[in-house]
VOLUM-43113 format. One record per atom (N, C-alpha, C, O): chain; x, y, z; residue in one letter. Coordinates in nm, 3 decimals, decimal comma, m for minus. Layout:
// residues N
A  X  Y  Z  A
...
***
This chain:
// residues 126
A  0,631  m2,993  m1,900  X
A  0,515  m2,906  m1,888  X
A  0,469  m2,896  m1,741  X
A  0,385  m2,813  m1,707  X
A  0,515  m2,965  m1,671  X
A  0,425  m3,014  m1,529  X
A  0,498  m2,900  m1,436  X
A  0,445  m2,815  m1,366  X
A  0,652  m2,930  m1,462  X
A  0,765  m2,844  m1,426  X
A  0,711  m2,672  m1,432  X
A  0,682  m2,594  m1,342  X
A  0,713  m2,661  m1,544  X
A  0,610  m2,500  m1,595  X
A  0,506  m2,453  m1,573  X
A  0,486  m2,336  m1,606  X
A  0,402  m2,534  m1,504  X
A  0,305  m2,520  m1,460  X
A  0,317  m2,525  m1,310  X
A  0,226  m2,462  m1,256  X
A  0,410  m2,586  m1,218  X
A  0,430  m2,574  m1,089  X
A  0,457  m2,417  m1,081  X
A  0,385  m2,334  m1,026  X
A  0,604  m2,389  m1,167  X
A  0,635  m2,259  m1,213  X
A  0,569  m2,124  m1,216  X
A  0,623  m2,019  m1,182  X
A  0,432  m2,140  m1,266  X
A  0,377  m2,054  m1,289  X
A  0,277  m2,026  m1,162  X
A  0,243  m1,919  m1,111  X
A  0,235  m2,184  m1,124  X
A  0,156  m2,115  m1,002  X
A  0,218  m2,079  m0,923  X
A  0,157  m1,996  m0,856  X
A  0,337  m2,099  m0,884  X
A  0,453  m1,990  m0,739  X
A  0,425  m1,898  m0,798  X
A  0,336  m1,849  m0,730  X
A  0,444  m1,814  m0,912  X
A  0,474  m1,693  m0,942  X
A  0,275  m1,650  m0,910  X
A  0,246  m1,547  m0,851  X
A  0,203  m1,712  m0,942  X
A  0,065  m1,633  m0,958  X
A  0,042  m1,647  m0,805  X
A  m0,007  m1,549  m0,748  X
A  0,069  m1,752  m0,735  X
A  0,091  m1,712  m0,544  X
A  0,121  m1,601  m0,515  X
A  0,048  m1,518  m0,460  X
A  0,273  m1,584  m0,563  X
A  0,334  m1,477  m0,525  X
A  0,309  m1,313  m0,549  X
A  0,339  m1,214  m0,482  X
A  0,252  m1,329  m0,653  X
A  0,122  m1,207  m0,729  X
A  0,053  m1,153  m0,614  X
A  0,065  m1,049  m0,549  X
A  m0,016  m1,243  m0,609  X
A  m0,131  m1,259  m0,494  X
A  m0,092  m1,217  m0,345  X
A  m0,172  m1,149  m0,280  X
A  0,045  m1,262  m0,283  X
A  0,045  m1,239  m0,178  X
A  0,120  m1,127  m0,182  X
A  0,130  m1,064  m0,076  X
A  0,190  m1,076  m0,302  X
A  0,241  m0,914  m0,304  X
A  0,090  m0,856  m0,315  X
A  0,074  m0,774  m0,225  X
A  0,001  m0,867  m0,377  X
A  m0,100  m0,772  m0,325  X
A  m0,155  m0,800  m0,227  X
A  m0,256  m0,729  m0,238  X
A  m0,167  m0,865  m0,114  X
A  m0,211  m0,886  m0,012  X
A  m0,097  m0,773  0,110  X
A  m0,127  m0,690  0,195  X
A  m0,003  m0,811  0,073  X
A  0,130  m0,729  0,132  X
A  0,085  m0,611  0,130  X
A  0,027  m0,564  0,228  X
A  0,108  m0,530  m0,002  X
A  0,098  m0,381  m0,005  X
A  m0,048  m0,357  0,070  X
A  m0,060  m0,283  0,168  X
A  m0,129  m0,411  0,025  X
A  m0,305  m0,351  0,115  X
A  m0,257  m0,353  0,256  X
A  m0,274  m0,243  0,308  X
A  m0,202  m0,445  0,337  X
A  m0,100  m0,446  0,478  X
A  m0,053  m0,333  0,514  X
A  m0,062  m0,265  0,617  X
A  0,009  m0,321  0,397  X
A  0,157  m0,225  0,439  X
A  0,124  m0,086  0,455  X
A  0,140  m0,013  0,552  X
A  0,066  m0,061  0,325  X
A  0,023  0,057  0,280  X
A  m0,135  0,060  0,391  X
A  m0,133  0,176  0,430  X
A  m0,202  0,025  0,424  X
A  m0,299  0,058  0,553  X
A  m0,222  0,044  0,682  X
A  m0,293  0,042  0,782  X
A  m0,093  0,036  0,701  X
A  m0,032  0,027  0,849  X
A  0,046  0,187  0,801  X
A  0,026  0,289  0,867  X
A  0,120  0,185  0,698  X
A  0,155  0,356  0,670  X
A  0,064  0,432  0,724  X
A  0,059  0,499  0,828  X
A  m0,009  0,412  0,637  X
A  m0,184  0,495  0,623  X
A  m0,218  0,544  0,823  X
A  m0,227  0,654  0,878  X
A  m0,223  0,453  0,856  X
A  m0,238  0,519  1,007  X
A  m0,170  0,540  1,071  X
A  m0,207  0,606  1,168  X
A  m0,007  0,494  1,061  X
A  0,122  0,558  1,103  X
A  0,076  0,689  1,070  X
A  0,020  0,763  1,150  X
A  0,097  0,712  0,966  X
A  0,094  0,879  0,952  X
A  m0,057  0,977  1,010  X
A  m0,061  1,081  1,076  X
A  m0,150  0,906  0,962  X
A  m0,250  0,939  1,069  X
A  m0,239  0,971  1,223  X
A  m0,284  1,069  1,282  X
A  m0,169  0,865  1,272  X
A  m0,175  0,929  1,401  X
A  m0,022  0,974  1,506  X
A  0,003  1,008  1,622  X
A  0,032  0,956  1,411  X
A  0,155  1,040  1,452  X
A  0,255  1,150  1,346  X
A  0,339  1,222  1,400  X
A  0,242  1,151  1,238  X
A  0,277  1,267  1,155  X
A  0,179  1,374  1,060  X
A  0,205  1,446  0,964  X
A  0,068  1,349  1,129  X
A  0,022  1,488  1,085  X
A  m0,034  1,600  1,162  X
A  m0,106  1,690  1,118  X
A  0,020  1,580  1,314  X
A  0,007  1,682  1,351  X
A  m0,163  1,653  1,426  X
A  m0,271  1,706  1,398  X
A  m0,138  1,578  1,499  X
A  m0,325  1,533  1,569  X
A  m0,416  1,502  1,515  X
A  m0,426  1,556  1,405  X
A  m0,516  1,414  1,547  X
A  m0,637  1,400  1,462  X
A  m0,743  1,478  1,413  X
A  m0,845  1,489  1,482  X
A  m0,732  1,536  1,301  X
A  m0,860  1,622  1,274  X
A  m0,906  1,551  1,139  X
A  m0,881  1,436  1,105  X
A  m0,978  1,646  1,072  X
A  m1,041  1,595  0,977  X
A  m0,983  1,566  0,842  X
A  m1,013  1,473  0,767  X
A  m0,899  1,657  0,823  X
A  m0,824  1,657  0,704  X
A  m0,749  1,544  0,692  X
A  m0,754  1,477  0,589  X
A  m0,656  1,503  0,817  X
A  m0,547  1,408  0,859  X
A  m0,691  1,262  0,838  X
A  m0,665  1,179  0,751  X
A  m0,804  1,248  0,901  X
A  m0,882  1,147  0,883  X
A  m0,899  1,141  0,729  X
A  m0,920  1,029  0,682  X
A  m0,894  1,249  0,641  X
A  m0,975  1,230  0,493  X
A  m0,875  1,206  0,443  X
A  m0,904  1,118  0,362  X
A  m0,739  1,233  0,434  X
A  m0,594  1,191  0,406  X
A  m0,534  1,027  0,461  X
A  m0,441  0,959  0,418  X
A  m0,614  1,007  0,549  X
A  m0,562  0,826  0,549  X
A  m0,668  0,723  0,467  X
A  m0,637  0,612  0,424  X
A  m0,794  0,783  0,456  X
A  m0,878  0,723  0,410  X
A  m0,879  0,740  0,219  X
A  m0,953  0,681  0,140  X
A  m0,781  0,830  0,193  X
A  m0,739  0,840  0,094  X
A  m0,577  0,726  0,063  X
A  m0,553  0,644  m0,027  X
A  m0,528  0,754  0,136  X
A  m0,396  0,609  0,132  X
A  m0,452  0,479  0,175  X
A  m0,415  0,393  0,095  X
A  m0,503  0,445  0,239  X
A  m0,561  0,320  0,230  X
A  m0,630  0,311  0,136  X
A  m0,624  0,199  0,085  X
A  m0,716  0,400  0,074  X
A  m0,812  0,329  m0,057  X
A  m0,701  0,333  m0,182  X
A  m0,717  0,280  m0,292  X
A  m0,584  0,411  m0,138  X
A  m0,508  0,358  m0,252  X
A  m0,426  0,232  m0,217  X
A  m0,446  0,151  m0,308  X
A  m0,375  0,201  m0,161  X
A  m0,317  0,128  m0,083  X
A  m0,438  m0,041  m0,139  X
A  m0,391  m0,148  m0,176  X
A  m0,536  m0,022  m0,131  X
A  m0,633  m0,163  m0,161  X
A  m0,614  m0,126  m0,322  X
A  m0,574  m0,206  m0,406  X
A  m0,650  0,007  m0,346  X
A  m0,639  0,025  m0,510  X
A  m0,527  m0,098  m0,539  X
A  m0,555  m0,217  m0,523  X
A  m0,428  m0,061  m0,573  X
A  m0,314  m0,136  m0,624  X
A  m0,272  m0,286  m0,580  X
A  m0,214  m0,371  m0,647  X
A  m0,333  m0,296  m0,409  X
A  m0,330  m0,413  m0,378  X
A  m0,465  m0,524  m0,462  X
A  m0,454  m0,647  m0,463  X
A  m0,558  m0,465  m0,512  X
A  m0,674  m0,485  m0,573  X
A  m0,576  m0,551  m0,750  X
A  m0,581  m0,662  m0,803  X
A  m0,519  m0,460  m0,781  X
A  m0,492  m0,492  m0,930  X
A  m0,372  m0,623  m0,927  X
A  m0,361  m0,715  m1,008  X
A  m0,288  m0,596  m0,799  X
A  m0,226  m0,757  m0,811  X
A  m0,268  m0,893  m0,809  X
A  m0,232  m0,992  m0,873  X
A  m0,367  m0,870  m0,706  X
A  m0,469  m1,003  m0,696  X
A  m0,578  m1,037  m0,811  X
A  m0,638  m1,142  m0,833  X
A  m0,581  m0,943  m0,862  X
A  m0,660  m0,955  m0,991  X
A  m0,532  m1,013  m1,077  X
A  m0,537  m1,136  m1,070  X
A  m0,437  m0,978  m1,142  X
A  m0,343  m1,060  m1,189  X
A  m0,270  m1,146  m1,169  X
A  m0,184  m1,186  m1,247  X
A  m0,301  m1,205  m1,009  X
A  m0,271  m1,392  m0,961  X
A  m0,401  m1,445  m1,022  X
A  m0,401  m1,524  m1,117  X
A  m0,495  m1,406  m0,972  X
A  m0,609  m1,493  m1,045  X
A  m0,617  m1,531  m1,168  X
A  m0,659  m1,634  m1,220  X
A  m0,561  m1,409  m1,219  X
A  m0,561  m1,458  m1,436  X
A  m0,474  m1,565  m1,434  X
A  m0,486  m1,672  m1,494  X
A  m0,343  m1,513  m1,324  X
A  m0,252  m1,620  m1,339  X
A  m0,275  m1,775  m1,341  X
A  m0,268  m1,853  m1,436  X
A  m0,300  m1,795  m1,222  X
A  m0,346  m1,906  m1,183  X
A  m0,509  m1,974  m1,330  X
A  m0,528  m2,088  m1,373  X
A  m0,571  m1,869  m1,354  X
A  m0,651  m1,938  m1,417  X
A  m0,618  m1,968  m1,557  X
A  m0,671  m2,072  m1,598  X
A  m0,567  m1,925  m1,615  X
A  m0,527  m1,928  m1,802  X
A  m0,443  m2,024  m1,737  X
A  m0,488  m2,139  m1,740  X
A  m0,306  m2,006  m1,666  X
A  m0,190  m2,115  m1,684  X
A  m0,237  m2,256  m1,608  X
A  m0,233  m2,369  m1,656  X
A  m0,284  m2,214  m1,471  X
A  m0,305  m2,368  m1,406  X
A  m0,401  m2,394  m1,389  X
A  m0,402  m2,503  m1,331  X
A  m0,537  m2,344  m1,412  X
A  m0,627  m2,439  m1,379  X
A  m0,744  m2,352  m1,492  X
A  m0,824  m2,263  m1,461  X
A  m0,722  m2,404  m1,605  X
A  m0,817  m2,341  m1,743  X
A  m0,942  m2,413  m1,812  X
A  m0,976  m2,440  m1,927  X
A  m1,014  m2,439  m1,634  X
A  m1,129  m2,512  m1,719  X
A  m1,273  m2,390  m1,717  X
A  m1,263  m2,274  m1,679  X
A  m1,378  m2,445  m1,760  X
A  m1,475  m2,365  m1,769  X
A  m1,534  m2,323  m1,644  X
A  m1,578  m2,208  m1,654  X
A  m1,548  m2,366  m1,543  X
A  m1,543  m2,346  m1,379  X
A  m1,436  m2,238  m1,339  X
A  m1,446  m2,149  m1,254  X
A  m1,371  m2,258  m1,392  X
A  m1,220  m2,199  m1,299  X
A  m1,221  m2,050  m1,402  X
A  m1,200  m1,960  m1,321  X
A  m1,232  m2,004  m1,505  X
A  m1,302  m1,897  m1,617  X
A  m1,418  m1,879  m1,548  X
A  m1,351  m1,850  m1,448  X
A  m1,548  m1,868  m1,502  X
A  m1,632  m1,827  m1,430  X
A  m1,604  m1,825  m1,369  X
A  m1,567  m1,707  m1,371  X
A  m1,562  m1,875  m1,241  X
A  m1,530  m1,790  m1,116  X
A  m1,412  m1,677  m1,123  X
A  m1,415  m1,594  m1,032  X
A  m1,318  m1,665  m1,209  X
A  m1,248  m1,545  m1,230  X
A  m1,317  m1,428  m1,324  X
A  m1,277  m1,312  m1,315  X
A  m1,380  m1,450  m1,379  X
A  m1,482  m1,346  m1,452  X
A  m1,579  m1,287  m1,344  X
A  m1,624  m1,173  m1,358  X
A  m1,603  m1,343  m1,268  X
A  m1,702  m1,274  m1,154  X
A  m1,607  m1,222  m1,056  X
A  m1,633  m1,108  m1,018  X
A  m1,459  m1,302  m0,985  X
A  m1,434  m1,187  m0,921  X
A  m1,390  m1,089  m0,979  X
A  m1,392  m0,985  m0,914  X
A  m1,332  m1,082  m1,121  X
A  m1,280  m0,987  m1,200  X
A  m1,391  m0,899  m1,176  X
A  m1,383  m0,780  m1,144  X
A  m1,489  m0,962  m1,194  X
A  m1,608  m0,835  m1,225  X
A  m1,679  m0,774  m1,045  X
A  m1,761  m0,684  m1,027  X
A  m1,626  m0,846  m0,961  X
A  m1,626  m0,775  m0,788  X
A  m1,499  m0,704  m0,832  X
A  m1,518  m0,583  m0,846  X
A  m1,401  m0,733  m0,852  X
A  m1,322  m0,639  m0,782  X
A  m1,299  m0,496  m0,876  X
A  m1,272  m0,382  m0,841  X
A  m1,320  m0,549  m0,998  X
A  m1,326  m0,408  m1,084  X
A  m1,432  m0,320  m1,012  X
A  m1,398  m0,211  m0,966  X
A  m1,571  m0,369  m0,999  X
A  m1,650  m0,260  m0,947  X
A  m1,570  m0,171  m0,812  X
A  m1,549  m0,050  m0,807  X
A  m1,534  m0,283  m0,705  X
A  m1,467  m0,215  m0,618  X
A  m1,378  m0,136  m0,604  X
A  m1,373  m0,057  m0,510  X
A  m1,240  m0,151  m0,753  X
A  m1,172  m0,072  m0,827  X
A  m1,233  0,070  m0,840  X
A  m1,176  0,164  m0,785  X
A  m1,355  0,088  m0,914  X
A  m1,406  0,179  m0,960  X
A  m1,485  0,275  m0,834  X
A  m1,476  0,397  m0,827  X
A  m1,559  0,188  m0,742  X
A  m1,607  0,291  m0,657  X
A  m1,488  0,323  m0,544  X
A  m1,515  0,405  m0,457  X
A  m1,365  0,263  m0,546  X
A  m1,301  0,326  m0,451  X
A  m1,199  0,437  m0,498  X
A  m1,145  0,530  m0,439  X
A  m1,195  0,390  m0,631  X
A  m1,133  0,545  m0,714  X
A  m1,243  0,648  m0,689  X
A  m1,213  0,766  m0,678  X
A  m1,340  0,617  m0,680  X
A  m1,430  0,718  m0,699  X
A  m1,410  0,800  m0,579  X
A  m1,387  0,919  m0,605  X
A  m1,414  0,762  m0,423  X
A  m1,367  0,737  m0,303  X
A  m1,262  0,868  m0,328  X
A  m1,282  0,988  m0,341  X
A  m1,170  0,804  m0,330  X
A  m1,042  0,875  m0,347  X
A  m0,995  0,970  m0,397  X
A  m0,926  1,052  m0,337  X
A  m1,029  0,974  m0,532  X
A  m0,987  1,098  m0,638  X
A  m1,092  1,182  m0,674  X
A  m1,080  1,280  m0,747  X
A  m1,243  1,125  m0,599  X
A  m1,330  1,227  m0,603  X
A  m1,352  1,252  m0,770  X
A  m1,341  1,357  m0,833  X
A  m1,387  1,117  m0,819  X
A  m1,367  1,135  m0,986  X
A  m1,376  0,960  m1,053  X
A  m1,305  0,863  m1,024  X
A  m1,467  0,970  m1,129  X
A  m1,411  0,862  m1,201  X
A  m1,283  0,807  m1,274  X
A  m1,199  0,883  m1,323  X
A  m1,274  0,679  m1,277  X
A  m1,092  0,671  m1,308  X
A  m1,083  0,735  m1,494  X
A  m0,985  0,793  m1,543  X
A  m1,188  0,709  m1,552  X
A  m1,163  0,774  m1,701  X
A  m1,172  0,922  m1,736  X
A  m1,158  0,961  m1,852  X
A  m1,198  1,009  m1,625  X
A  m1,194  1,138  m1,618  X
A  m1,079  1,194  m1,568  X
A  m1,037  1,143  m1,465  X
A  m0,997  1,317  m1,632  X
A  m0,917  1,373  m1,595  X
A  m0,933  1,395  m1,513  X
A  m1,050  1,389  m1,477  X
A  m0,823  1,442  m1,406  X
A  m0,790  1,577  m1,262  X
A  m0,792  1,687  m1,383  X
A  m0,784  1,681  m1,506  X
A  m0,807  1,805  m1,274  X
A  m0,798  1,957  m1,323  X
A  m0,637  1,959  m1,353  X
A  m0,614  2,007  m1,464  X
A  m0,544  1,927  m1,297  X
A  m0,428  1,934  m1,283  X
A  m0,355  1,832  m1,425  X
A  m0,259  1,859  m1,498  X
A  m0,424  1,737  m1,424  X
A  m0,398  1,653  m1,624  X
A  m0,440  1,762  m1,703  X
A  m0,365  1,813  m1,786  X
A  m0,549  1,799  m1,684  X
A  m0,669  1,884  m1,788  X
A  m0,541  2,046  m1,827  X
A  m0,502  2,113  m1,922  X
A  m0,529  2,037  m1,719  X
A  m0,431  2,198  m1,731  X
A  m0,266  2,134  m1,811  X
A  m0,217  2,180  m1,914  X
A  m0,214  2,034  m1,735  X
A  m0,058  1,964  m1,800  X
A  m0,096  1,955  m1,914  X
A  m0,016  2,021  m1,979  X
A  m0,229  1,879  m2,031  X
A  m0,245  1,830  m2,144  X
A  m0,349  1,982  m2,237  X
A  m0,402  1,974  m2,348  X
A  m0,349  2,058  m2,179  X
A  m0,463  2,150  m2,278  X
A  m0,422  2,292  m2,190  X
A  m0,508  2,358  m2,131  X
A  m0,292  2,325  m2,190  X
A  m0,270  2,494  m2,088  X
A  m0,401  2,595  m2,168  X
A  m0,465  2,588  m2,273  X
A  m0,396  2,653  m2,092  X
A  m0,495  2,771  m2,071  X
A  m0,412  2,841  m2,204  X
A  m0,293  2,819  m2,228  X
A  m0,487  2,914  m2,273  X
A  m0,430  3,017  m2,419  X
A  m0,361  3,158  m2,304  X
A  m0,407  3,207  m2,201  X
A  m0,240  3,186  m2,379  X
A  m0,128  3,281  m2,316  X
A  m0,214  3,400  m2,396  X
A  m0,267  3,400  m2,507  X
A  m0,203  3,507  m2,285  X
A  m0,266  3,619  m2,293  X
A  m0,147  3,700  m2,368  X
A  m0,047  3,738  m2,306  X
A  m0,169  3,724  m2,519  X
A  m0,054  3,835  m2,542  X
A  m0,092  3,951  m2,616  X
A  m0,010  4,040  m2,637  X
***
């Protein structure tokens, strides 16, 4: 068991530091392309990196949220260690939520116009 539990915390590390990675990576893209492939700094090119980086934490956000479960259900499942992952669960979801909001200009449980049109086409004029 001890063996399986070493086990599991590498893997919930490694969770963790892949989302630490991509928020890195994906915010060093994010201004690569900002300031050398879109053509100079204007506004659009500024509202377009600030859109990849908030995705870029988006997803880096949901890995680190699933080292923490990790680490807490498998290696360390006491009543301490369950409260403090319920509260950051509950920071980083909010942060989840207002940076979707950020981004897609939309809450995450609301369609795009572009779902709304793929899942319900407009009635064919015949």
């Amino acid at each position: 068991m001890a063996h399986f539990r070493e086990v599991i915390e590498i893997v919930g590390t490694a969770v963790e530091v892949a989302g630490v990675a991509i928020m890195v990576v994906g915010a060093t893209i994010a201004m690569v392309r900002f300031l050398f492939l879109r053509g100079g700094i204007t506004v659009n090119a500024y509202r377009l990196c600030r859109q990849d980086v908030g995705r870029a934490i988006l997803l880096g956000l949901e890995f680190l949220v699933a080292g923490d479960i990790i680490d807490t259900v498998v290696v360390d499942p006491t009543l301490d260690s369950v409260i403090v992952l319920g509260l950051i669960v509950l920071i980083r979801t909010f942060l989840s939520f207002t940076l979707h909001l950020e981004v897609e200009h939309r809450w995450p449980w609301q369609h795009s116009e572009a779902e709304d049109v793929a899942h319900h086409p407009p009635p064919s004029k015949v």
